[in-house]
KETIKOL-91398 format. One record per residue (C-alpha): x negated, y, z negated; residue in one letter; residue number from 0. Coordinates in Angstrom, 3 decimals. Each point is the difference from the previous one (the first is absolute). Last residue first. Example, Ala and Ser with C-alpha at 12.3 -4.5 7.8 and 13.67 -1.06 7.14 Angstrom:
2
rec u->-13.670 v->-1.060 w->-7.140 residu->S num->1
rec u->1.370 v->-3.440 w->-0.660 residu->A num->0
end
This chain:
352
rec u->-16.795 v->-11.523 w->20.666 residu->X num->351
rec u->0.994 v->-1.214 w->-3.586 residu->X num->350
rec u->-1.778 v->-3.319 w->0.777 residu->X num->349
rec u->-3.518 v->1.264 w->1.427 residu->X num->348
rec u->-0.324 v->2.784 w->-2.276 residu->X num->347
rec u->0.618 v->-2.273 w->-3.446 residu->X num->346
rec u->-2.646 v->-2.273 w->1.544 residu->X num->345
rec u->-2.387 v->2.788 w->0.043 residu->X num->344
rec u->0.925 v->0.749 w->-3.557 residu->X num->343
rec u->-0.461 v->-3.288 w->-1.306 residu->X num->342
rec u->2.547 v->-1.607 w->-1.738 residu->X num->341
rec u->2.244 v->0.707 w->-2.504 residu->X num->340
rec u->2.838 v->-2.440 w->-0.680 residu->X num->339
rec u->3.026 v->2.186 w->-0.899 residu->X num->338
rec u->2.052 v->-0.745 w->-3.122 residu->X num->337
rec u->3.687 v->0.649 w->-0.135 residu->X num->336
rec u->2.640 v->2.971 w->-0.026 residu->X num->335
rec u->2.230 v->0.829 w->2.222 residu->X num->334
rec u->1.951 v->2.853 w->1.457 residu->X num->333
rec u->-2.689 v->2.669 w->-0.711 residu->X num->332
rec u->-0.174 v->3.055 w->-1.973 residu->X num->331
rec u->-3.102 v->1.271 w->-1.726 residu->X num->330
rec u->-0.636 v->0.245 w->-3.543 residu->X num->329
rec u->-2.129 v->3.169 w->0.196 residu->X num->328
rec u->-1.711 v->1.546 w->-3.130 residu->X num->327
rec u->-0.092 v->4.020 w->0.443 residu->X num->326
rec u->-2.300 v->2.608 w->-1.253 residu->X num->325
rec u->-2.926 v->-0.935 w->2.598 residu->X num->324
rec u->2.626 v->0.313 w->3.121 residu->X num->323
rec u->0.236 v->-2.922 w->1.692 residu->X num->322
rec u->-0.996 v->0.331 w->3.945 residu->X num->321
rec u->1.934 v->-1.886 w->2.818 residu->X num->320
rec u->-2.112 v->-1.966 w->1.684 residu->X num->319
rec u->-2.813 v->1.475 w->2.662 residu->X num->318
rec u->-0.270 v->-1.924 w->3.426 residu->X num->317
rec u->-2.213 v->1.323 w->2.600 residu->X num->316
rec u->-2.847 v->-2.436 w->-0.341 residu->X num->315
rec u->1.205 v->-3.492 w->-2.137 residu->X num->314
rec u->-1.876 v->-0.055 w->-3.344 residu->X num->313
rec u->2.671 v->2.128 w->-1.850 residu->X num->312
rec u->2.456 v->-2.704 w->1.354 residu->X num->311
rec u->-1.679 v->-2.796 w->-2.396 residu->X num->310
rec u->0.010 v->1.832 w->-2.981 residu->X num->309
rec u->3.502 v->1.101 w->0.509 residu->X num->308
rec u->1.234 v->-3.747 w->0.288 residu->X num->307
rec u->-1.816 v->-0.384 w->-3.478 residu->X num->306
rec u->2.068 v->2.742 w->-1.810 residu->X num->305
rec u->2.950 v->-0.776 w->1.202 residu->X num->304
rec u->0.014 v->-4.107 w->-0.952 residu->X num->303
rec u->-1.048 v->1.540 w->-3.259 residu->X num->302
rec u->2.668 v->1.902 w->-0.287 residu->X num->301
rec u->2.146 v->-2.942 w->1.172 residu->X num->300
rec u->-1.267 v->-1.989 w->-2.153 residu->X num->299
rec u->-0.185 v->2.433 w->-3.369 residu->X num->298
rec u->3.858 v->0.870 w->0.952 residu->X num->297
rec u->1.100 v->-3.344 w->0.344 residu->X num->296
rec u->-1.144 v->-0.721 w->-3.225 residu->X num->295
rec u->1.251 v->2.771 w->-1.804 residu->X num->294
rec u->3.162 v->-0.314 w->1.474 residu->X num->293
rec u->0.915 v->-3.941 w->-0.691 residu->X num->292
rec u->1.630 v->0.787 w->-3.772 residu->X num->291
rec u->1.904 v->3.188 w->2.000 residu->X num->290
rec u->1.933 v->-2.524 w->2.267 residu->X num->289
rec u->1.770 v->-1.377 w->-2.812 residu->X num->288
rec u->1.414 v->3.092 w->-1.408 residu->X num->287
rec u->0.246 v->1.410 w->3.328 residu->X num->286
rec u->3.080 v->-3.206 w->0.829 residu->X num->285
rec u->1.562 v->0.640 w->-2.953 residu->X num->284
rec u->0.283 v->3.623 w->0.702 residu->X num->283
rec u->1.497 v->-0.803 w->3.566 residu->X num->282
rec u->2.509 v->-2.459 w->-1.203 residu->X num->281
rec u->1.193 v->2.585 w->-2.407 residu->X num->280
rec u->0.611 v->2.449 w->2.608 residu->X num->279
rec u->-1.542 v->3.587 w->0.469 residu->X num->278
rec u->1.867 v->3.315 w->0.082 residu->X num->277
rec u->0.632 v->2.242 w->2.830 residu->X num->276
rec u->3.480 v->1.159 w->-0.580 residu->X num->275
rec u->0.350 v->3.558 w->0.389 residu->X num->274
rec u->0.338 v->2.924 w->-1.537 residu->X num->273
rec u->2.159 v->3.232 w->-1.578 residu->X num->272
rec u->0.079 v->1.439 w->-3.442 residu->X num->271
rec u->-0.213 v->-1.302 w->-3.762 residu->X num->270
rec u->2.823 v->-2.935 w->0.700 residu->X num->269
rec u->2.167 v->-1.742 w->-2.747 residu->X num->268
rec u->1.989 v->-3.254 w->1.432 residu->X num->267
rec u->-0.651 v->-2.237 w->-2.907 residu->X num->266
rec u->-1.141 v->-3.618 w->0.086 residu->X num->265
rec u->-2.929 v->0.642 w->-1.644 residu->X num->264
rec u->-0.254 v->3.176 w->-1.621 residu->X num->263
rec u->-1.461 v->2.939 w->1.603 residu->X num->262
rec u->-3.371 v->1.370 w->-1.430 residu->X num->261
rec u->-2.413 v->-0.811 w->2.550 residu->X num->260
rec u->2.367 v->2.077 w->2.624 residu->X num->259
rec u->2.658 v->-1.398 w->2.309 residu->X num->258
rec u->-0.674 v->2.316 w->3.291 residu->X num->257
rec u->0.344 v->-3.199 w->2.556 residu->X num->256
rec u->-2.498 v->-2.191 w->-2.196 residu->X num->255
rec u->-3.072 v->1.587 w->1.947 residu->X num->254
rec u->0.909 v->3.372 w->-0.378 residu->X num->253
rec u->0.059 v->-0.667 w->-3.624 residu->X num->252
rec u->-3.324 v->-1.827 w->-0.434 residu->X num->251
rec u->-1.946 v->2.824 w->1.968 residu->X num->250
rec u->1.177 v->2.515 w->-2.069 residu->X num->249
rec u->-1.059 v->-1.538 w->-2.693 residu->X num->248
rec u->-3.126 v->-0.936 w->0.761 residu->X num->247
rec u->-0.450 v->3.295 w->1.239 residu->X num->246
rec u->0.872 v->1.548 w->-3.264 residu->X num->245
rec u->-2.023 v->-2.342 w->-1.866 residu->X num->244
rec u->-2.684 v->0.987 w->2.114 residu->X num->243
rec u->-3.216 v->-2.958 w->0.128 residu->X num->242
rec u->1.075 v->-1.264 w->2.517 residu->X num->241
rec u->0.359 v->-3.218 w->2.129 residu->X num->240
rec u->2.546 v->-0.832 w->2.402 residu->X num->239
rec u->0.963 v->-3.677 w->1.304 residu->X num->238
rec u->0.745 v->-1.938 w->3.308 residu->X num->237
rec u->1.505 v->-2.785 w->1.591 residu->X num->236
rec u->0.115 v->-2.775 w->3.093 residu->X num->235
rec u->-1.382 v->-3.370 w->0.715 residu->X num->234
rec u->-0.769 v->-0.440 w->-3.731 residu->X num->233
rec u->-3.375 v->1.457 w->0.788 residu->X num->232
rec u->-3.408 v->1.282 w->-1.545 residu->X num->231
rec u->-2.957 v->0.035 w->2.347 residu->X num->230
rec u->2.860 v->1.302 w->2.617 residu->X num->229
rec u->1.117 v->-1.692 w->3.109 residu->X num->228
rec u->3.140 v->-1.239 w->-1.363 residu->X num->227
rec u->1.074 v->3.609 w->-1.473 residu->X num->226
rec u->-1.059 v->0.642 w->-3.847 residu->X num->225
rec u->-0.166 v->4.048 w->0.720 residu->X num->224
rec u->-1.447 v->2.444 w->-2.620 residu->X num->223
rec u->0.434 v->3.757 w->-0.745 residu->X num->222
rec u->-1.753 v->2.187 w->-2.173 residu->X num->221
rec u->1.548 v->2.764 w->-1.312 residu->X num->220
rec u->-1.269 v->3.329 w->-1.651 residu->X num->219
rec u->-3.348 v->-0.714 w->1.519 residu->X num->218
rec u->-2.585 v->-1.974 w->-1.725 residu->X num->217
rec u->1.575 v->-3.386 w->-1.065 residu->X num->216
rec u->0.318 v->-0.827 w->3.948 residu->X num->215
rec u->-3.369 v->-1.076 w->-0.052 residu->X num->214
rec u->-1.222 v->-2.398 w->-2.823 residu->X num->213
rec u->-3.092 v->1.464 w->-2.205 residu->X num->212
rec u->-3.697 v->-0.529 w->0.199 residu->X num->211
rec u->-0.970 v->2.947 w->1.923 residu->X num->210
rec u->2.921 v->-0.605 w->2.263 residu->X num->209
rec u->0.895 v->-3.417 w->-0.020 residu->X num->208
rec u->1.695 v->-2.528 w->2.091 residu->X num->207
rec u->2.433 v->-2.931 w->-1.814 residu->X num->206
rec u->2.827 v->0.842 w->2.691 residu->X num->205
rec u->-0.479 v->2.182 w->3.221 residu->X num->204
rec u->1.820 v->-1.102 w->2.572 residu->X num->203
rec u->3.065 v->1.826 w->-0.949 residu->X num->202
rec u->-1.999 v->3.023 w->-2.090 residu->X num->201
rec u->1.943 v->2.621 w->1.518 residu->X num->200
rec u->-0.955 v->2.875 w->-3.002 residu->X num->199
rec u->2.390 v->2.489 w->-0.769 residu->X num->198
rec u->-2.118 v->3.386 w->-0.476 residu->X num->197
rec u->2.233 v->2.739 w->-1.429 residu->X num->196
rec u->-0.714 v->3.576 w->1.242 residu->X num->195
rec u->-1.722 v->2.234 w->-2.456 residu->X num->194
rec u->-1.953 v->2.168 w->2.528 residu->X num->193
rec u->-3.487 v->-0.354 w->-2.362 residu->X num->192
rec u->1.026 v->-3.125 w->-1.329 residu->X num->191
rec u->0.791 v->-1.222 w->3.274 residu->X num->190
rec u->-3.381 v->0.654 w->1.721 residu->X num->189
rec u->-1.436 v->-1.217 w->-3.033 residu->X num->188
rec u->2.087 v->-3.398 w->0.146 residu->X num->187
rec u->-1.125 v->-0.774 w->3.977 residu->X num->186
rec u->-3.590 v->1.025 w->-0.155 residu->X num->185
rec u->-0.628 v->-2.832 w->-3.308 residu->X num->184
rec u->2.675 v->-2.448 w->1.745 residu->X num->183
rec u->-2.224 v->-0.271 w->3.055 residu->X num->182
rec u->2.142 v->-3.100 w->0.916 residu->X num->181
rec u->0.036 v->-3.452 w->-0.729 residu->X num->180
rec u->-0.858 v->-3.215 w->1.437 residu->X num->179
rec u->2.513 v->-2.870 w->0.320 residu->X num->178
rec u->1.278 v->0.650 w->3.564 residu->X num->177
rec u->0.668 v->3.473 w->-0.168 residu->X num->176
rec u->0.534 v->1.512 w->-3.544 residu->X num->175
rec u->2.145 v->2.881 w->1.482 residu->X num->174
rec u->0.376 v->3.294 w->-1.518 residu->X num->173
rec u->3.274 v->1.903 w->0.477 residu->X num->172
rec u->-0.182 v->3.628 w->-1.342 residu->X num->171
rec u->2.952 v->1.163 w->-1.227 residu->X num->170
rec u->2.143 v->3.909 w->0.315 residu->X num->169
rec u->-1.108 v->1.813 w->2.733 residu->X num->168
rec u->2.215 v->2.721 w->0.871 residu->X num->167
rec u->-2.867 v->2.923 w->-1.179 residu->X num->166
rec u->-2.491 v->-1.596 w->2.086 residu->X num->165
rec u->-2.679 v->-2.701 w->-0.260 residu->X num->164
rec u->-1.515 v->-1.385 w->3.385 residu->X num->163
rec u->-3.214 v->1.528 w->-0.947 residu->X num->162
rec u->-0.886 v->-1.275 w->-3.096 residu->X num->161
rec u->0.466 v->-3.698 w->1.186 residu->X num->160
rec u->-2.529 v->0.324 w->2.766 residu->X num->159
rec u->-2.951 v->-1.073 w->-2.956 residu->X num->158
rec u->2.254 v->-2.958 w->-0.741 residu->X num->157
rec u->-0.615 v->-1.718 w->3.501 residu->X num->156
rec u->2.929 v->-2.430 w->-0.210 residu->X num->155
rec u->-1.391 v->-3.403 w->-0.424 residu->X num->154
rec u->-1.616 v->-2.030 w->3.381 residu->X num->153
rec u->-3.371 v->0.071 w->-2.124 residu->X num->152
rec u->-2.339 v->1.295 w->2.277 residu->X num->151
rec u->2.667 v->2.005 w->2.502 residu->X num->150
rec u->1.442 v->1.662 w->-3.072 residu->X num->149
rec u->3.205 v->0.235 w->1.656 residu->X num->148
rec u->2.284 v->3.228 w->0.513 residu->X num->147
rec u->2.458 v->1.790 w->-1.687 residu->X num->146
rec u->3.324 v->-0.656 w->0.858 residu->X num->145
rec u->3.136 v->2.606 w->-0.781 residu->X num->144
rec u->3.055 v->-2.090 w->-0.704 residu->X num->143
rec u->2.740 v->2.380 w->0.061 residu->X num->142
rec u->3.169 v->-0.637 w->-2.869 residu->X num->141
rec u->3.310 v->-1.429 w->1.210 residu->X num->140
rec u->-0.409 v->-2.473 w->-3.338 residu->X num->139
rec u->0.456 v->-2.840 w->2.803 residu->X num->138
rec u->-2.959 v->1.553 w->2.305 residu->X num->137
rec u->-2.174 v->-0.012 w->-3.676 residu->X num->136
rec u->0.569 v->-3.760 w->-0.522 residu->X num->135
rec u->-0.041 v->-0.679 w->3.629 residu->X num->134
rec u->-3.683 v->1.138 w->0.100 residu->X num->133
rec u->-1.203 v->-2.203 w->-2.571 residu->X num->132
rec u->1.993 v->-2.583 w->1.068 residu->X num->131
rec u->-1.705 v->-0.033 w->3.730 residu->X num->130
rec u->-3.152 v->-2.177 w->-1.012 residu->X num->129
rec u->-3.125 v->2.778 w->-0.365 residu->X num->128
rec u->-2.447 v->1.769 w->2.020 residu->X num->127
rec u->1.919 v->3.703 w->0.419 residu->X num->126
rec u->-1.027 v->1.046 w->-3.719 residu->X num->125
rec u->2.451 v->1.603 w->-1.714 residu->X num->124
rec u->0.860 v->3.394 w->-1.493 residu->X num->123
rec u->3.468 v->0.309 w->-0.957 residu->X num->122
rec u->1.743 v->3.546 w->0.884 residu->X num->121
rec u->3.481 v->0.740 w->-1.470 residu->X num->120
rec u->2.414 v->1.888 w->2.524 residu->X num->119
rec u->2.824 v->-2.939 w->-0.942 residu->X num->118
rec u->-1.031 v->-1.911 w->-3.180 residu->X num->117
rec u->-2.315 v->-1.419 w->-2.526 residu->X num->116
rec u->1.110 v->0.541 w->-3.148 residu->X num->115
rec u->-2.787 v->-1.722 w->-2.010 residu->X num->114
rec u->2.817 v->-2.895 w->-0.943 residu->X num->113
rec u->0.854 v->-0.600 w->3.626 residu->X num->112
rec u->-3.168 v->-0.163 w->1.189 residu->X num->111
rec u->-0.988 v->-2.552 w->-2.664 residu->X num->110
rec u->3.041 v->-2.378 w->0.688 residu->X num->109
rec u->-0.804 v->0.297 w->3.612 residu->X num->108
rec u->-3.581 v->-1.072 w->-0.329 residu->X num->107
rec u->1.099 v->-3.170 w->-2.509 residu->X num->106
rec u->2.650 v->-0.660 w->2.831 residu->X num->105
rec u->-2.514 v->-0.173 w->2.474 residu->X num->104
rec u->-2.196 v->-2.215 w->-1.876 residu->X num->103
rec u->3.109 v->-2.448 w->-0.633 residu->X num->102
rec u->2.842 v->-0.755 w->-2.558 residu->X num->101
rec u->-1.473 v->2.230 w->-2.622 residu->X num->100
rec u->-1.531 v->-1.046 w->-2.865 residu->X num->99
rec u->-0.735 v->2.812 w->-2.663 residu->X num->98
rec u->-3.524 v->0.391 w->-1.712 residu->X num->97
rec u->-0.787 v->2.427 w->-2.869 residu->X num->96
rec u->-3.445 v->0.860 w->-2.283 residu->X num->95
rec u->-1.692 v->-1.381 w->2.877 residu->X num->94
rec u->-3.070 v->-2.057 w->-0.714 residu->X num->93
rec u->-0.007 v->-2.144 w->3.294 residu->X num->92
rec u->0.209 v->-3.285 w->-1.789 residu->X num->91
rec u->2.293 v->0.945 w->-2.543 residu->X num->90
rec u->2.236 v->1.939 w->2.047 residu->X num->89
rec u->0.398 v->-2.846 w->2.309 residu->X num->88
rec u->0.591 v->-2.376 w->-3.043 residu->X num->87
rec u->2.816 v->2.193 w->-1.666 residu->X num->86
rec u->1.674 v->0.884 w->3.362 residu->X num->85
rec u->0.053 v->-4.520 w->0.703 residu->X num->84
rec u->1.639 v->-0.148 w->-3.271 residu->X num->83
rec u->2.665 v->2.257 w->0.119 residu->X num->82
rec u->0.685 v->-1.369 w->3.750 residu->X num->81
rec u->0.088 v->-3.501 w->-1.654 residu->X num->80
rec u->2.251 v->0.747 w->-2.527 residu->X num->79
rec u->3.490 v->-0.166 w->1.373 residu->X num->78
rec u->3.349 v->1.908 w->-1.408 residu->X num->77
rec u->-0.960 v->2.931 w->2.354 residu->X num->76
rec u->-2.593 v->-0.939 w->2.175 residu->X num->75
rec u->2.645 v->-2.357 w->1.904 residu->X num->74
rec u->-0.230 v->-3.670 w->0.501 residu->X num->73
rec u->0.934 v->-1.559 w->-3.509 residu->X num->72
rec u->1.496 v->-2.890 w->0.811 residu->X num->71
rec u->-2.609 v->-1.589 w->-2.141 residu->X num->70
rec u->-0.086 v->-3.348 w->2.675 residu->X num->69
rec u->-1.648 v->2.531 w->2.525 residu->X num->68
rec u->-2.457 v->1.612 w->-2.288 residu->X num->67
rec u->-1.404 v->-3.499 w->-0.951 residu->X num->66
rec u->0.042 v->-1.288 w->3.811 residu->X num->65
rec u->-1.996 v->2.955 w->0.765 residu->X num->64
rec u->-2.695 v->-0.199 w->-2.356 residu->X num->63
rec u->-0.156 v->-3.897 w->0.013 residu->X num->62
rec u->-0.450 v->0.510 w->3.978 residu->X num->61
rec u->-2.861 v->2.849 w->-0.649 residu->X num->60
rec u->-1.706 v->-2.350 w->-2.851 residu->X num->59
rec u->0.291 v->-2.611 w->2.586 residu->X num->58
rec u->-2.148 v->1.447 w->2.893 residu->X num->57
rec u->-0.658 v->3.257 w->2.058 residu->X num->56
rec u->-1.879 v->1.636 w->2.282 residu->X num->55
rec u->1.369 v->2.329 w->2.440 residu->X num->54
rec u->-1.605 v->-0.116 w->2.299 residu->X num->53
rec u->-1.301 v->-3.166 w->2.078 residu->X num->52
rec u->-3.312 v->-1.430 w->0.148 residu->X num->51
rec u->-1.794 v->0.226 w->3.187 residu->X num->50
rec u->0.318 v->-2.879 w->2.959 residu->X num->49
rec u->-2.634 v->-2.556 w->0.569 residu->X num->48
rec u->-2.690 v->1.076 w->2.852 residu->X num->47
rec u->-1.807 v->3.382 w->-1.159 residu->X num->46
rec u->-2.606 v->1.980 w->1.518 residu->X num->45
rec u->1.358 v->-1.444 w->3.101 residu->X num->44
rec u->-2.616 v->-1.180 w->2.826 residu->X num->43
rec u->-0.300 v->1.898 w->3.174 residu->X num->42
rec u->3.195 v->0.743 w->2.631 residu->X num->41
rec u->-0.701 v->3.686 w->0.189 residu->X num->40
rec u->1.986 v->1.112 w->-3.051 residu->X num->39
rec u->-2.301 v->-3.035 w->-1.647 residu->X num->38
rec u->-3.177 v->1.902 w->1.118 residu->X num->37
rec u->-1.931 v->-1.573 w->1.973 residu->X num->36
rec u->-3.651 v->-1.641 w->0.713 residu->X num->35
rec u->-0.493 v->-1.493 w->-3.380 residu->X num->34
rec u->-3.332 v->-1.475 w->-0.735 residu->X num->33
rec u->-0.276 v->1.176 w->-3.540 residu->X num->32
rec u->-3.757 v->2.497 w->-0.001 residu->X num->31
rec u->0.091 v->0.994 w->3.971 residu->X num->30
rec u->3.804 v->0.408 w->0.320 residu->X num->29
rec u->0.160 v->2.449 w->-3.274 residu->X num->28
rec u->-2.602 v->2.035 w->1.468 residu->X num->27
rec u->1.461 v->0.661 w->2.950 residu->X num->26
rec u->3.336 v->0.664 w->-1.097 residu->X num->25
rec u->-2.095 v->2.378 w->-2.293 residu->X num->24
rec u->-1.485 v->1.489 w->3.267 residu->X num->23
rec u->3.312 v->-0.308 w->2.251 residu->X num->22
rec u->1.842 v->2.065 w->-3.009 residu->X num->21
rec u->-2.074 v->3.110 w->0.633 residu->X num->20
rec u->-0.090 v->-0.188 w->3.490 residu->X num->19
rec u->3.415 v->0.301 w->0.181 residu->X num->18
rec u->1.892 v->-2.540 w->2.181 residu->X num->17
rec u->1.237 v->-2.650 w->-2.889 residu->X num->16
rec u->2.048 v->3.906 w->-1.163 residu->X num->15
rec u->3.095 v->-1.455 w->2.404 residu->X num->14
rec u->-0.163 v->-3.143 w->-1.202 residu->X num->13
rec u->-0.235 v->1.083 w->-4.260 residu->X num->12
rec u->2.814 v->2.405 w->0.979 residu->X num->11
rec u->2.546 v->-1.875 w->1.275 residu->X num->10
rec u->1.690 v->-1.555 w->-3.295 residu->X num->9
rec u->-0.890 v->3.431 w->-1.752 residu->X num->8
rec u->2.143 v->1.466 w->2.876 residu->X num->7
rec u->2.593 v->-2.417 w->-0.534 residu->X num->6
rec u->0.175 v->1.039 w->-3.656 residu->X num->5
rec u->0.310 v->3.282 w->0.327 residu->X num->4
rec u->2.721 v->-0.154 w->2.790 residu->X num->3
rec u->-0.809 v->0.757 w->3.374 residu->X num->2
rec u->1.695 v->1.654 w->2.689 residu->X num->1
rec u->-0.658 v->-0.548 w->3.573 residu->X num->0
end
């Protein structure tokens, strides 16, 4: 039988009820609440009224919308909400550039085609990631070679890097998994010292820090998705940041189908080849408003993070992802809200 990821989580907590290790804190947890099951086993529910949906949104995102809409001004380029939304991302991440993109796997595209990517290039990537990362370098006709995961923090091991590099590679492809970051101190001095460009995958990675500073402003590129499951979403989209002119500019004209910064509006005058992967107006308007609510979302849901880690550090075979000491996680979820906290016992007997 084959099993997905997440049916196996499903299964696992039922088929692990049999380890010694679990039947003690099971145990435990029956002794101080009263509860003789777990709710996979027909016990009480954690939880009985339903969770709060994602996205979140309100009137500010309606009036946002509606506005754009009644402008007739849909497209980035006679619009200003796409101009606006760059200016605020790049603002709050402390890029020097930032180009939206009409998803996270276009902004990962865009980049690989303005580094030059291309067939008998090598990308270095880690093999725990979502598939775009991969299909990015497959679609260049270049060879993803995978260097393996950092089986603490469930990031690519960055001491392995070094190793994988030969003459054909070309980029290193980092990815911020799941809000945390990578060992981006190990990963930029390996690629100082070979110089190959670092594009950082930084999809579900917005707002966290690397010794104080945003990721995906540390490689040549960093790339970001606003997808519906992201912290940040306007159901789909994406944006670059750099701090390279000449990426930046590359970037914006193989994005806008080879039509450079430079080219009037309304005039046909191309600076080489491309593609279309821009981002709509509705889309930027939409950011704009979602951005005033993403500080606060983050700080729950970090915090959310943080406590549900303290509580599965106490259960016996069970270690949480690690953090690395230079980074500042803003982990992803789907929702956001407060938790009640009880009792750690109680917290064995309901999740079991």
């Amino acid at each position: 039988m084959t099993w997905s990821r997440r049916s196996f989580l499903k299964r696992t907590p039922a088929l692990g009820a049999a380890t010694s290790s679990l039947g003690v804190a099971l145990s435990a947890a029956k002794a101080s609440t009263g509860i003789a099951k777990p709710a996979l086993l027909g016990g009480p529910k954690v939880r009985s009224e339903a969770f709060p949906s994602w996205p979140v949104s309100g009137e500010p995102e309606a009036q946002a919308l509606i506005e754009t809409l009644r402008s007739g001004k849909w497209y980035r380029g006679n619009g200003r909400q796409t101009k606006k939304f760059e200016e605020a991302f790049r603002s709050l991440t402390g890029a020097r550039h930032c180009l939206a993109t009409a998803n996270g796997t276009s902004a990962l595209y865009v980049c690989a085609n303005a580094l030059g990517i291309e067939a008998g290039d090598e990308v270095i990537v880690p093999p725990y990631t979502f598939i775009a990362t991969i299909n990015v370098v497959l679609r260049q006709h270049a060879l993803p070679v995978f260097v393996d995961t950092d089986i603490n923090t469930f990031q690519i091991d960055a001491k392995k890097i070094e190793a994988a590099i030969s003459p054909l590679t070309k980029a290193i492809v980092p990815v911020h998994l799941g809000g945390s970051a990578c060992d981006l101190d190990a990963i930029l001095a390996v690629s100082r010292k070979h110089s190959i460009s670092v594009i950082e995958d930084a999809c579900q990675a917005h707002l966290a820090e690397w010794r104080s500073r945003k990721v995906g402003t540390y490689g040549k590129a960093g790339c970001f998705s606003f997808q519906a499951s992201k912290n940040l979403t306007s159901g789909e989209g994406g944006a670059i940041l750099t701090d390279d002119e000449e990426v930046y500019n590359q970037c914006y004209t193989f994005h806008n189908n080879g039509s450079g910064l430079k080219a009037t509006a309304g005039h046909f005058a191309y600076a080489g080849t491309g593609d279309n992967r821009r981002m709509v107006e509705m889309e930027a308007a939409l950011l704009l408003q979602q951005m005033t609510r993403l500080a606060e979302q983050t700080n729950c849901r970090t915090n959310n993070a943080l406590y549900l880690t303290s509580l599965l550090k106490e259960i016996p075979g069970i270690v949480p992802a690690r953090c690395m000491k230079a980074a500042h996680a803003t982990l992803i979820t789907f929702t956001c809200f407060d938790i009640k906290r009880p009792s750690s016992a109680d917290c064995l007997a309901r999740c079991f």
